[in-house]
C-alpha positions in Angstrom: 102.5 118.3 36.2 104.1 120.6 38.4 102.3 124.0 38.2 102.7 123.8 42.2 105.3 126.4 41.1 102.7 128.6 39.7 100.1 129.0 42.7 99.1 131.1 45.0 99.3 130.9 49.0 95.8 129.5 48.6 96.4 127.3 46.3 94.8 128.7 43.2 96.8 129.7 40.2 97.7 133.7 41.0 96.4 134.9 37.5 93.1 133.0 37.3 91.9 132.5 40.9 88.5 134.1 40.4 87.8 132.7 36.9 88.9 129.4 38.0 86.3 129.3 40.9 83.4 129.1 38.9 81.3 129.8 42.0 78.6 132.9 41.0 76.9 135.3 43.5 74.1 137.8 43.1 75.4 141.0 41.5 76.4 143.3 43.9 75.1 147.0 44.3 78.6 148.1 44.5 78.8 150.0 41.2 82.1 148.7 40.3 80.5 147.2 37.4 79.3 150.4 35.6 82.7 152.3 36.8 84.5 149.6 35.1 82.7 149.8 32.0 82.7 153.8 32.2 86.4 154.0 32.4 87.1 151.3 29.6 84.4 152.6 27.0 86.3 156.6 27.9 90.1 154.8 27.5 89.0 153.3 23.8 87.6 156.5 23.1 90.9 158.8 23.7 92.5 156.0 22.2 90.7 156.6 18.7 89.7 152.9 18.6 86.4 152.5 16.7 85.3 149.3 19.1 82.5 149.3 21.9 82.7 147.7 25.0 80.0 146.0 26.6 79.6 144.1 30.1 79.1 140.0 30.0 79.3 139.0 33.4 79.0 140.7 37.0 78.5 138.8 39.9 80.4 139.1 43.5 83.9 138.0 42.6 84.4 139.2 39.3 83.8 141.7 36.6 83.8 140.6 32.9 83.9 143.3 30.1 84.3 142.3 26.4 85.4 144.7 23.2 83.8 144.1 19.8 84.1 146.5 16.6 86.2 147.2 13.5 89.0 148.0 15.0 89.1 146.3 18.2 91.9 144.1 17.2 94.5 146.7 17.6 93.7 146.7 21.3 95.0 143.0 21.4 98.8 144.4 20.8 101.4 141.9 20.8 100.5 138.3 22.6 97.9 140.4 24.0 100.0 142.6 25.8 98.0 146.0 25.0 95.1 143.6 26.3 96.3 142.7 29.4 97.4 146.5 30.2 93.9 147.6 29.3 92.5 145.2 32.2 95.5 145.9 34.2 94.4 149.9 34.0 90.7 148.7 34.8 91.2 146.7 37.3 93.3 149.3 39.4 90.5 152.5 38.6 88.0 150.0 40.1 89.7 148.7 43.2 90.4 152.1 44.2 90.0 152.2 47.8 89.2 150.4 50.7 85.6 148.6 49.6 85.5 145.5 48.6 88.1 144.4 45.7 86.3 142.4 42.4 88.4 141.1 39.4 87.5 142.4 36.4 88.8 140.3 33.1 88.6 141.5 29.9 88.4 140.0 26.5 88.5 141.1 22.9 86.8 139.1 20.6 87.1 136.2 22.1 91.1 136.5 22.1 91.7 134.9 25.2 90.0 131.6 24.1 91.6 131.4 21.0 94.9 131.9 22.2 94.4 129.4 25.1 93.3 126.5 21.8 96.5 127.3 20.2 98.3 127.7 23.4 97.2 124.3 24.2 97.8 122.9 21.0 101.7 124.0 20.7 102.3 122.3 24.2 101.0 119.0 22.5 103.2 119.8 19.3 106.2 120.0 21.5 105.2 117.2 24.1 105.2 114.8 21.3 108.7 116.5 19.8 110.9 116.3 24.0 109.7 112.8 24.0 111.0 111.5 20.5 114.4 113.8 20.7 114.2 113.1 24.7 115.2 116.5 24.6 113.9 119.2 27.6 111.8 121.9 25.7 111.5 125.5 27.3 108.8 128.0 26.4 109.2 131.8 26.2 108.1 133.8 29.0 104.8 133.9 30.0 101.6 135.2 32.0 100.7 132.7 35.0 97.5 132.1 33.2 99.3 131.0 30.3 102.0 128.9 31.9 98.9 127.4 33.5 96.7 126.2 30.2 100.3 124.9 29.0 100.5 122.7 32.4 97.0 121.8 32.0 97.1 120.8 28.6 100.1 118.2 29.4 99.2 117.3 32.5 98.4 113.6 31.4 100.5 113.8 28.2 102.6 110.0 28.3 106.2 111.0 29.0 106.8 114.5 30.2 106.0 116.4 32.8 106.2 120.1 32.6 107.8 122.5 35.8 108.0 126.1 36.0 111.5 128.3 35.8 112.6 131.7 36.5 111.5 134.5 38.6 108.8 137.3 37.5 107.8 137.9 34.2 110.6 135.8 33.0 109.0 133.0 34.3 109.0 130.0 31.9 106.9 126.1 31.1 109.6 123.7 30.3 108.7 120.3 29.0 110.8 117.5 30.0 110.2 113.9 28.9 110.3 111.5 31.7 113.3 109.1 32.3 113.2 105.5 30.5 110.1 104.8 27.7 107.1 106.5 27.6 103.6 105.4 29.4 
């Protein structure tokens, strides 16, 4: 695997640096939590949206909010790009300022892990397919987080390696079967 193209200065993926972690603190007092929430359960609101928000998780590195309800789906939007606006919007009303910053991640109905699953399993589908044509595959442009369940999920796949192409959000996974037979 090479997703060395896809970290940050620290090390850490850019996209999923605080979920990746997995190291908890006490809750802060900081009321970033309850702005979060605030603004997010106002934005479905104006939006029409008959869904609730709730918070799941709040400790001193990150923020996570979920949506449920009938119509929560149509806050997913394309490849979850209404989604990832929403959080986006969120995260910028609550790192207003010069106070400590928090990462606030937001789900829908468990969206995110599903499309991780099939994320994951489409890099196997294709990881079997570059090494019988011996052919380099390439992905359509995607989110660091993305790019980075793809690298995961062939990272000890016999006979590729993947590497990361392109600049900004036309960044892309490509899949390239390794020289001579597979491990």
């Amino acid at each position: 695997m090479t997703g060395v193209d896809d970290r940050d200065a620290a090390g850490g993926f850019a996209d999923d640096a605080p979920e990746a972690k997995g190291e908890a603190g006490p809750a802060p007092e900081d009321g970033k939590a309850e702005r979060a929430l605030e603004f997010l359960r106002e934005l479905i609101s104006k939006m029409g949206v008959d869904a609730e928000a709730r918070l799941v998780g709040n400790d001193g590195r990150q923020i996570e909010l979920d949506v449920a309800g009938p119509d929560a789906s149509i806050l997913i939007g394309k490849r979850g790009s209404t989604l990832f606006a929403l959080q986006f919007l969120v995260n910028r009303v609550v790192n207003r300022g010069p106070v400590g910053r928090r990462y606030v991640v937001l789900d829908i109905e468990g969206y995110r892990a599903r499309r991780e699953q099939g994320l994951a399993a489409v890099a196997v589908k294709l990881g079997e397919q570059a090494v019988r044509e011996g052919k380099v595959i390439t992905f359509d442009p995607m989110s660091p987080r993305e790019r980075r369940v793809v690298h995961l999920a062939l990272a000890k796949f016999p006979g590729v390696r993947t590497q990361s192409e392109g600049e900004g959000d036309q960044r892309r996974v490509q899949i390239i079967p390794s020289r001579g037979r597979p491990r």
